[in-house]
N, CA, C and O of each residue as an XYZ file, in Angstrom:
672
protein
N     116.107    105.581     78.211
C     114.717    105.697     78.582
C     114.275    107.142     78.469
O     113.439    107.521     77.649
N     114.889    107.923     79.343
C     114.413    109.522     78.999
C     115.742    110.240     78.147
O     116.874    109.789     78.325
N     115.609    110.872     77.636
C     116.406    111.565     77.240
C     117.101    112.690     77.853
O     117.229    113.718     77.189
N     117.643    112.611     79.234
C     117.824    113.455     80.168
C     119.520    113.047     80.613
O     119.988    111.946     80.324
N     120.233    113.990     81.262
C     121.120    113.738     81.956
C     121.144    113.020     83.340
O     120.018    113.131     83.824
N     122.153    112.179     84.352
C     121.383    111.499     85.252
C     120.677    112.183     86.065
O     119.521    111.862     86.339
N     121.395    113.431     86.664
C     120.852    114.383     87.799
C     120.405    115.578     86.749
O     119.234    115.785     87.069
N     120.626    116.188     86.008
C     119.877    116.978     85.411
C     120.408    118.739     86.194
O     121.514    119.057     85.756
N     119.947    119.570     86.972
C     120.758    120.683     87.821
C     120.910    119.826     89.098
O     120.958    120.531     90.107
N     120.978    118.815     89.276
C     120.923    118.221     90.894
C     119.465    117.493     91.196
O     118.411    117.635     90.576
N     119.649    116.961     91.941
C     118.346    116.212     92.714
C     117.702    117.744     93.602
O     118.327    118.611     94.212
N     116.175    117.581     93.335
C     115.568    118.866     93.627
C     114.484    118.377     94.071
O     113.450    118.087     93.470
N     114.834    118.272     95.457
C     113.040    117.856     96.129
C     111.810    118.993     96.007
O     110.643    118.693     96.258
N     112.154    120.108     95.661
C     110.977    121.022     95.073
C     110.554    121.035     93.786
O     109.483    121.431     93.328
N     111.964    120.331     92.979
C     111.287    120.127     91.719
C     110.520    118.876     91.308
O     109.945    118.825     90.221
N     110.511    117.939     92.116
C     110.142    116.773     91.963
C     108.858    116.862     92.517
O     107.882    116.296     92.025
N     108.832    117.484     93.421
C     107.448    117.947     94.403
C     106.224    118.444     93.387
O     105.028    118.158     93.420
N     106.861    119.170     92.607
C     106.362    120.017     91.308
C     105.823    118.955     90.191
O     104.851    119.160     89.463
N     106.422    118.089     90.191
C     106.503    117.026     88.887
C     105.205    115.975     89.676
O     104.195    115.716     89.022
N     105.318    115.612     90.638
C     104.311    115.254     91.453
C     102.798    115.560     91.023
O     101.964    114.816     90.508
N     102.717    117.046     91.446
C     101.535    117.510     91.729
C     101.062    117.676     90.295
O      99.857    117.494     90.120
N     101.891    118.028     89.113
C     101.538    118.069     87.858
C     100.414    116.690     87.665
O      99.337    116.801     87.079
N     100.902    115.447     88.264
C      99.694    114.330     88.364
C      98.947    114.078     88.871
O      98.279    113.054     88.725
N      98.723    115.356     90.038
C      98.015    115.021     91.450
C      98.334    113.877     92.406
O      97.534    113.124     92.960
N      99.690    113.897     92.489
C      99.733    112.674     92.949
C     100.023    113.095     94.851
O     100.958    113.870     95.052
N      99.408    112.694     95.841
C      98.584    113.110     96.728
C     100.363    112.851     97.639
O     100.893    111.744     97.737
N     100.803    113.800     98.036
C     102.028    113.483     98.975
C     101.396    112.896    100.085
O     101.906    111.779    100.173
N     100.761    113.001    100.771
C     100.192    112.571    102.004
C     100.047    110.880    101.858
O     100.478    110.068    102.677
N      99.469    110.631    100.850
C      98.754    109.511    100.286
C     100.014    108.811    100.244
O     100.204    107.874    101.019
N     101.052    109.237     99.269
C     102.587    108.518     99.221
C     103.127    108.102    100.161
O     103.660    107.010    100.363
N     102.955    109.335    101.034
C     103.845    108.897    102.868
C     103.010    107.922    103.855
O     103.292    107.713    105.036
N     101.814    107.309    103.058
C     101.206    106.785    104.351
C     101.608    105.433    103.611
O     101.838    104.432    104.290
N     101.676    105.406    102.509
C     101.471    103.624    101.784
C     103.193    103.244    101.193
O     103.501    102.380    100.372
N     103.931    104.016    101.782
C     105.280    104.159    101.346
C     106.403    103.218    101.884
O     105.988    102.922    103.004
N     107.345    102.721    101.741
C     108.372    102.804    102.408
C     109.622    103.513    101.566
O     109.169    103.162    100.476
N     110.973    104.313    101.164
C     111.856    104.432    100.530
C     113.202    104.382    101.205
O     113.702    104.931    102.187
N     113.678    103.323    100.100
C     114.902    102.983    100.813
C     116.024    103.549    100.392
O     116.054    104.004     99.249
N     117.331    103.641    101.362
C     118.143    104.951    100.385
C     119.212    103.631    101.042
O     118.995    102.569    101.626
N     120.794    104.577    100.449
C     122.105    103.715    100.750
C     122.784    103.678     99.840
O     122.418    104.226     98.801
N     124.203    102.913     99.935
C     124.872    102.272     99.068
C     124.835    101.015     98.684
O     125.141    100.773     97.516
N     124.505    100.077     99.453
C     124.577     99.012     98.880
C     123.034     98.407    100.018
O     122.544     98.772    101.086
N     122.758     97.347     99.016
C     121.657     96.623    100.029
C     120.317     97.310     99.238
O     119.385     96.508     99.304
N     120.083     98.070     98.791
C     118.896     98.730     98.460
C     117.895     97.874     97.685
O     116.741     97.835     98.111
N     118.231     97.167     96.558
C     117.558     96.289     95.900
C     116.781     95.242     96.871
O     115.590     95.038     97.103
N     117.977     94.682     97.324
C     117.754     92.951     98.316
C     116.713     93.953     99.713
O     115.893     93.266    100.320
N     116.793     95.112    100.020
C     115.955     95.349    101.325
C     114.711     95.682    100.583
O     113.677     95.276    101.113
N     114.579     96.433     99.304
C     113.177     96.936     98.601
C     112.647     95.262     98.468
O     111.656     94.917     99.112
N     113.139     94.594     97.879
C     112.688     93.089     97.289
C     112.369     92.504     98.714
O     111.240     92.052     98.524
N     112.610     92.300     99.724
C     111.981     91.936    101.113
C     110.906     92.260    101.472
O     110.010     91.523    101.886
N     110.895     93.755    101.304
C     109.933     94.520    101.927
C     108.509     94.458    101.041
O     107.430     94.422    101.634
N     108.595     94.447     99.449
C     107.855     93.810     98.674
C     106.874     92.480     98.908
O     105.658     92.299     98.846
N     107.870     91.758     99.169
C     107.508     90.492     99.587
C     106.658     90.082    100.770
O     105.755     89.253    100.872
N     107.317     91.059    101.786
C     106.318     91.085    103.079
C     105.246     91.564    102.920
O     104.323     91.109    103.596
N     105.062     92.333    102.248
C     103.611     92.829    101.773
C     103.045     92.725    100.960
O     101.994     93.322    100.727
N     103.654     91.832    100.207
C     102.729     90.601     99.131
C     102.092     89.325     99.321
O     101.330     88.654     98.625
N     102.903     89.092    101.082
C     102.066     87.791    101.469
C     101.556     88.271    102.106
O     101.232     87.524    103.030
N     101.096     89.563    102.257
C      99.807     89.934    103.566
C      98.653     90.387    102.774
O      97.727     91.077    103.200
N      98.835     89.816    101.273
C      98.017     90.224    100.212
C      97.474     91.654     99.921
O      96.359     91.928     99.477
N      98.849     92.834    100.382
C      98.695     93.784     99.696
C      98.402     93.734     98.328
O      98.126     92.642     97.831
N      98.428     95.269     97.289
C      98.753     95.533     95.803
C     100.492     96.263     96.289
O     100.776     96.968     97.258
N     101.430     95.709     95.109
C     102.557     96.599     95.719
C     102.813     96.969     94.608
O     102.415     96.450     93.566
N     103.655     98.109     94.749
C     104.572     98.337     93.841
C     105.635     98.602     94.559
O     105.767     98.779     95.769
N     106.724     98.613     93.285
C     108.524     98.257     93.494
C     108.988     99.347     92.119
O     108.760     99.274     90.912
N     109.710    100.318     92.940
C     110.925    100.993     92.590
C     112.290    100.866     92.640
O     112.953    101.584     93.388
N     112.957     99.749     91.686
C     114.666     99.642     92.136
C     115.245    100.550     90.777
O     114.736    101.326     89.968
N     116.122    100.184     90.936
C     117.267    100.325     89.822
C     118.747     99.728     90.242
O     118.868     99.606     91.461
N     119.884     99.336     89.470
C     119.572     99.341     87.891
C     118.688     97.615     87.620
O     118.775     96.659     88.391
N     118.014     97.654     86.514
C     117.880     96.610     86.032
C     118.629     95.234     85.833
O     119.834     95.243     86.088
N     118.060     94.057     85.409
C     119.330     93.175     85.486
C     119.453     93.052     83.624
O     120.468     93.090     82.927
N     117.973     92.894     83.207
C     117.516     92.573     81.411
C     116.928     93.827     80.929
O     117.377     94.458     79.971
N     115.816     94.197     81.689
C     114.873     95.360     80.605
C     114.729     96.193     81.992
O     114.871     95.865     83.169
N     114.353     97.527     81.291
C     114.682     98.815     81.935
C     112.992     98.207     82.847
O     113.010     98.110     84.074
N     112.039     97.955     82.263
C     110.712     97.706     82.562
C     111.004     96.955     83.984
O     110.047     96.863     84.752
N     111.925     96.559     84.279
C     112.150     95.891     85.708
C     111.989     96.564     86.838
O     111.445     96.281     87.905
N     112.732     97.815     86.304
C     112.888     98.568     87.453
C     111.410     99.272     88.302
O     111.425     99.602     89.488
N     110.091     99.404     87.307
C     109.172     99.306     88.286
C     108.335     98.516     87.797
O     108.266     98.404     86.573
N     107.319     97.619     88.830
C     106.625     95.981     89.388
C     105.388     96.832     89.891
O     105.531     97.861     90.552
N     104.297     96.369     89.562
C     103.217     95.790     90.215
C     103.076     94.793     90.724
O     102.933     93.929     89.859
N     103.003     94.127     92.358
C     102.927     92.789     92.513
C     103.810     91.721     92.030
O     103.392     90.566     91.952
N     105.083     92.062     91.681
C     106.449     91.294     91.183
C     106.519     91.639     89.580
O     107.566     91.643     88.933
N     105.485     91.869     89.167
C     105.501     91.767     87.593
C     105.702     93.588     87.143
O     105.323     94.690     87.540
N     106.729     92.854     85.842
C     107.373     94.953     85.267
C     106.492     95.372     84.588
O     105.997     94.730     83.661
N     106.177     96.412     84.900
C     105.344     97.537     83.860
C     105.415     97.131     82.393
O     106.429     96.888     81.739
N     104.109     97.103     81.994
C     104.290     97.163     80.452
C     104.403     97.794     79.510
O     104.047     98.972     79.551
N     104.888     97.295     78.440
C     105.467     98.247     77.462
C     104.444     99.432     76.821
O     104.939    100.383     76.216
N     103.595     99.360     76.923
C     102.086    100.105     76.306
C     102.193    101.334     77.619
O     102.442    102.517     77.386
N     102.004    100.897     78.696
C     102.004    101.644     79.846
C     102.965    102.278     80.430
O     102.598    103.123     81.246
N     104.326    102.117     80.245
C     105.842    102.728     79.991
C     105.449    103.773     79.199
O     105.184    104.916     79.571
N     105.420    103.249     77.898
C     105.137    104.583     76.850
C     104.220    105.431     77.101
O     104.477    106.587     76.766
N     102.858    105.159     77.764
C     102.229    106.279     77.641
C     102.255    107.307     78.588
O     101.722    108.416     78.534
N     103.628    106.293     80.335
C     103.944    107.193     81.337
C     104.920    107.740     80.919
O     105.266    108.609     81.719
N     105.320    107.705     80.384
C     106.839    108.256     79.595
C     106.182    109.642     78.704
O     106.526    110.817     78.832
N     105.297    109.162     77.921
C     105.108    110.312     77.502
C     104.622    111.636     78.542
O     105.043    112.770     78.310
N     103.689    111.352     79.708
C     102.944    112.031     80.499
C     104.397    112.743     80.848
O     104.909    113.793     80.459
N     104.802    111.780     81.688
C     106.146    112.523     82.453
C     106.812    113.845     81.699
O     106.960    114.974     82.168
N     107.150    113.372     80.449
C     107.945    114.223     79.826
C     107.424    115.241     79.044
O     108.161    115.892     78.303
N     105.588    115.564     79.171
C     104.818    116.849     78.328
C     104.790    117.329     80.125
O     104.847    118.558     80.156
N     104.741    116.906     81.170
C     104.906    117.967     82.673
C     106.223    118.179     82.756
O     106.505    119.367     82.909
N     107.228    117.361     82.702
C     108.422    118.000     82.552
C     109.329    119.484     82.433
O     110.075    120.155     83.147
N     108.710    119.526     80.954
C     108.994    120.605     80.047
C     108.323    122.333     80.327
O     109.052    123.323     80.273
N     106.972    122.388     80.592
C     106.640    123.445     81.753
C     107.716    123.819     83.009
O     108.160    124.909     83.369
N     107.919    122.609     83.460
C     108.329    122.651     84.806
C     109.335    123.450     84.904
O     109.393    124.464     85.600
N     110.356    122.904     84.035
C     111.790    123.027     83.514
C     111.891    124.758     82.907
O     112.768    125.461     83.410
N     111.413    125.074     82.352
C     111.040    126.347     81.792
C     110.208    127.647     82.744
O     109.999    128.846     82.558
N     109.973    126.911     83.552
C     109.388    127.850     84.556
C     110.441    128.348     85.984
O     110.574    129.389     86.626
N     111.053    126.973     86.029
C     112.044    127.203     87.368
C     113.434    127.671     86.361
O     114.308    128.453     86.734
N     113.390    127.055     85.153
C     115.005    127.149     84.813
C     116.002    126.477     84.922
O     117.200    126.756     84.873
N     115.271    125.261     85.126
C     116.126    124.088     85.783
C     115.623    122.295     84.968
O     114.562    121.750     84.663
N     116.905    121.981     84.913
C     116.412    121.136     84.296
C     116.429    119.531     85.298
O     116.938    119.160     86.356
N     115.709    119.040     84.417
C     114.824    117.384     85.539
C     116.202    116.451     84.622
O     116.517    116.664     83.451
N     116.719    115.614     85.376
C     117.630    114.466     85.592
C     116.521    112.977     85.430
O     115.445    112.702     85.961
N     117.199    112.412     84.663
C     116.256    111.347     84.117
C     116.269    110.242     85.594
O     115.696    109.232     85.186
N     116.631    110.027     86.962
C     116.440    109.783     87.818
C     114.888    110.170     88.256
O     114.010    109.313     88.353
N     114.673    111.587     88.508
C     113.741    111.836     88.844
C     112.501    111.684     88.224
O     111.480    111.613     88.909
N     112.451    111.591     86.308
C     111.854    111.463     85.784
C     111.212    110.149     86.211
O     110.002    109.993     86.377
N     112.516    108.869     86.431
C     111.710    107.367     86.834
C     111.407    107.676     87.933
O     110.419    107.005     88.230
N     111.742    108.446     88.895
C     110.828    108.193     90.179
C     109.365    108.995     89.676
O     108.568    108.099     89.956
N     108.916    109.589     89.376
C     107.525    110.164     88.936
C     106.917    109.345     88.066
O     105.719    109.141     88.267
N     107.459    108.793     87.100
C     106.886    108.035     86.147
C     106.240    106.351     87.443
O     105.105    105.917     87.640
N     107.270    106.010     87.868
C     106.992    105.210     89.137
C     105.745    105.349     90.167
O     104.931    104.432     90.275
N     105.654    106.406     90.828
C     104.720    107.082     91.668
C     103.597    107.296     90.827
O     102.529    107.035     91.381
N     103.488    107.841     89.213
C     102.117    107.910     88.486
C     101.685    106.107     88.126
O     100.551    105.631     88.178
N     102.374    105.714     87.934
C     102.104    104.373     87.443
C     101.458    103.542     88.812
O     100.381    102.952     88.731
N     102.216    103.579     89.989
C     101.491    103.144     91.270
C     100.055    103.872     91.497
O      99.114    103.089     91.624
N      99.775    105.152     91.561
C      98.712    105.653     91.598
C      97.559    105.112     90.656
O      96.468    104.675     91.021
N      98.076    105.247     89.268
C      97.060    104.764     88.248
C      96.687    102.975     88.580
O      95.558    102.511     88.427
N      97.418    102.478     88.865
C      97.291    100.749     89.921
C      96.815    100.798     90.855
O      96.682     99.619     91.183
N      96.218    101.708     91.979
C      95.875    101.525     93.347
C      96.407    100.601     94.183
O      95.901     99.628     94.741
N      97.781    101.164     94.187
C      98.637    100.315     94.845
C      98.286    100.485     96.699
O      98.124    101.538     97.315
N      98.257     99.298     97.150
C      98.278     99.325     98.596
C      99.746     99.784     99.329
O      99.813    100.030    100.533
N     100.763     99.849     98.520
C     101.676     99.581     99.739
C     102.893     99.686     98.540
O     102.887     98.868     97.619
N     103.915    100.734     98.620
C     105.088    100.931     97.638
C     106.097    101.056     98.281
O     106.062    101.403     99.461
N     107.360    100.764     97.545
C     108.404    100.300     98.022
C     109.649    101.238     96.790
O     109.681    100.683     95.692
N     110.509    102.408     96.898
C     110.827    103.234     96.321
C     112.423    103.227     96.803
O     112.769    103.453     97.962
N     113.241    102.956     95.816
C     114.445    103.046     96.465
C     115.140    104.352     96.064
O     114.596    105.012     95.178
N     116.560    104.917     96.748
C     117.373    105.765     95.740
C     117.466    107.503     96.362
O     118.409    108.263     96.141
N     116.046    107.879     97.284
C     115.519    109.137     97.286
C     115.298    109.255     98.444
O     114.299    108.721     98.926
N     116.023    109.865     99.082
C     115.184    110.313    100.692
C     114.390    111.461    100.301
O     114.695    112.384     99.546
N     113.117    111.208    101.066
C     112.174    112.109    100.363
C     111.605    112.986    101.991
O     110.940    114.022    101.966
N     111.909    112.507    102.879
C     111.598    113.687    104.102
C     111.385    114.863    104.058
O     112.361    115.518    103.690
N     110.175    115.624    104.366
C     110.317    117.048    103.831
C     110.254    117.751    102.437
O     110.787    118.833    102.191
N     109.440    116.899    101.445
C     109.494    117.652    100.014
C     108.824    119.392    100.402
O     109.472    120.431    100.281
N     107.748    119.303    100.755
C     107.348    120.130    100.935
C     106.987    120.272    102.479
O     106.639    119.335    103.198
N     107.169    121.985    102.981
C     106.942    121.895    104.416
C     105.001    121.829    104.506
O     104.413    121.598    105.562
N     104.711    121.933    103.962
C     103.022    122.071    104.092
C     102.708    120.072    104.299
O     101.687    119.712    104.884
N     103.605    119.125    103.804
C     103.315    117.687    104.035
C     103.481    117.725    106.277
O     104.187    118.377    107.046
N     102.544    116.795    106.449
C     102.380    116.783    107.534
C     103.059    115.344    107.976
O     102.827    115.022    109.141
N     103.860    114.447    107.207
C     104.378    113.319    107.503
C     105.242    113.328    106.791
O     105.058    113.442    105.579
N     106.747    113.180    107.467
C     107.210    112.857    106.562
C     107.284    111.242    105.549
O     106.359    110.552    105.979
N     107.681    110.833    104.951
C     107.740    109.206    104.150
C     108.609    108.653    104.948
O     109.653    109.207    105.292
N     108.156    107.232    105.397
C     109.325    106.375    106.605
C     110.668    105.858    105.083
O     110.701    105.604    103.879
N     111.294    105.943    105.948
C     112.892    105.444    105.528
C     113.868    104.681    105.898
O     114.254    104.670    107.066
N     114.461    103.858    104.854
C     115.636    103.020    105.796
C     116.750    103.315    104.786
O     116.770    103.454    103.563
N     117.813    103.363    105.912
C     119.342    103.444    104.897
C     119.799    101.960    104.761
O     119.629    101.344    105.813
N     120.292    101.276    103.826
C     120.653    100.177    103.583
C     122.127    100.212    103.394
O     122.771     99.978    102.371
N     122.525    100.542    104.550
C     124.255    100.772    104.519
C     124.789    102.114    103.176
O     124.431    102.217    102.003
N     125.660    102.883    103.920
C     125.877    103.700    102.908
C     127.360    104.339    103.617
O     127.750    104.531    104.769
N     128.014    104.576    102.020
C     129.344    104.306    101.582
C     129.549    106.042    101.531
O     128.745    106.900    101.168
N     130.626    106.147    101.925
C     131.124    107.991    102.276
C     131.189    108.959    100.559
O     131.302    110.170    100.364
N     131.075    107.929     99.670
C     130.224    108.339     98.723
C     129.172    109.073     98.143
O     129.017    109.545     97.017
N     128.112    109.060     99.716
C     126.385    109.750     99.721
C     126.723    110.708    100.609
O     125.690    111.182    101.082
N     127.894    111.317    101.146
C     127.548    112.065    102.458
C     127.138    113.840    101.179
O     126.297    114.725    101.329
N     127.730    113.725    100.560
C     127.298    115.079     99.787
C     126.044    114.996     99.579
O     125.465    116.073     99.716
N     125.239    113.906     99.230
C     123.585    114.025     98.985
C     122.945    114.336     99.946
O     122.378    115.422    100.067
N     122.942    113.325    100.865
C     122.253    112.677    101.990
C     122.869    112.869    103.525
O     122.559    112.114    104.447
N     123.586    113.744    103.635
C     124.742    114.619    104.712
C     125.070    113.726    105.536
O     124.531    112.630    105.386
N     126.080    113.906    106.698
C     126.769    113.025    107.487
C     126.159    112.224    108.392
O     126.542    111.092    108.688
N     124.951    112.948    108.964
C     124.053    111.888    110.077
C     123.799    110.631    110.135
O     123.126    110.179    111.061
């Protein structure tokens, strides 16, 4: 999908913060209509619940999992249904002309992880999504100027994440 390594210099909540705002995409706005789920296992089956609950309360949702089961397009949903191929490509392209500034300015390079979470978050925005559902990323604290952090659930997690996501 991107042409990136998975983590790229590491997962960089300032660089992603950065990749964000390149779309205007409103942190405040994210943390109020959000949920993101982090863990080792369970993440899919708790995002796909939480979807659901707020599809019969006739939200707009969107859904961030990974990995796919058939097409990469799975991994982000409007309202159950995957992004389309027209609209992939043309977030794909966006993502990856802000990218390249970014990357060149800090010196650091973006991990095709982060790329789908932005490409995700622009694609919900451009949908007026009521209510998103983001797995993979604890996002608490991107920036200290956000006045909320994004609510979170761990979906069980394996001594695997304690280097990401620390021992607590």
């Amino acid at each position: 999908m991107f042409d990136l390594p998975k983590y790229g210099a590491g997962i960089c909540l300032a660089r992603l913060s950065e990749l964000l705002e390149a779309f205007e995409i409103d942190r405040i706005w994210l943390s109020r209509i959000s949920v993101v789920v982090t863990g080792s296992n369970g993440k899919g089956s708790t995002a796909a619940f939480c979807d659901a609950i707020a599809r019969a309360r006739e939200l707009r949702t969107g859904l961030f999992t990974s990995p796919h089961l058939f097409r990469f397009n799975e991994r982000i949903q409007i309202n159950g249904e995957p992004i389309g191929d027209d609209d992939w490509r043309r977030h794909h392209d966006e993502v990856m002309a802000a990218i390249e500034p970014i990357s060149r300015r800090r010196g650091e390079g973006f991990g095709s992880f982060e790329a789908m979470f932005a490409l995700a978050c622009l694609h919900f925005k451009k949908q007026a999504c009521d209510f998103a559902v983001l797995t993979g990323l604890r996002l608490r604290g991107v920036r200290s100027r956000d006045r909320r952090p994004v609510r979170s659930d761990t979906a069980g997690r394996l001594i695997d994440h304690n280097g990401d996501l620390s021992r607590s």
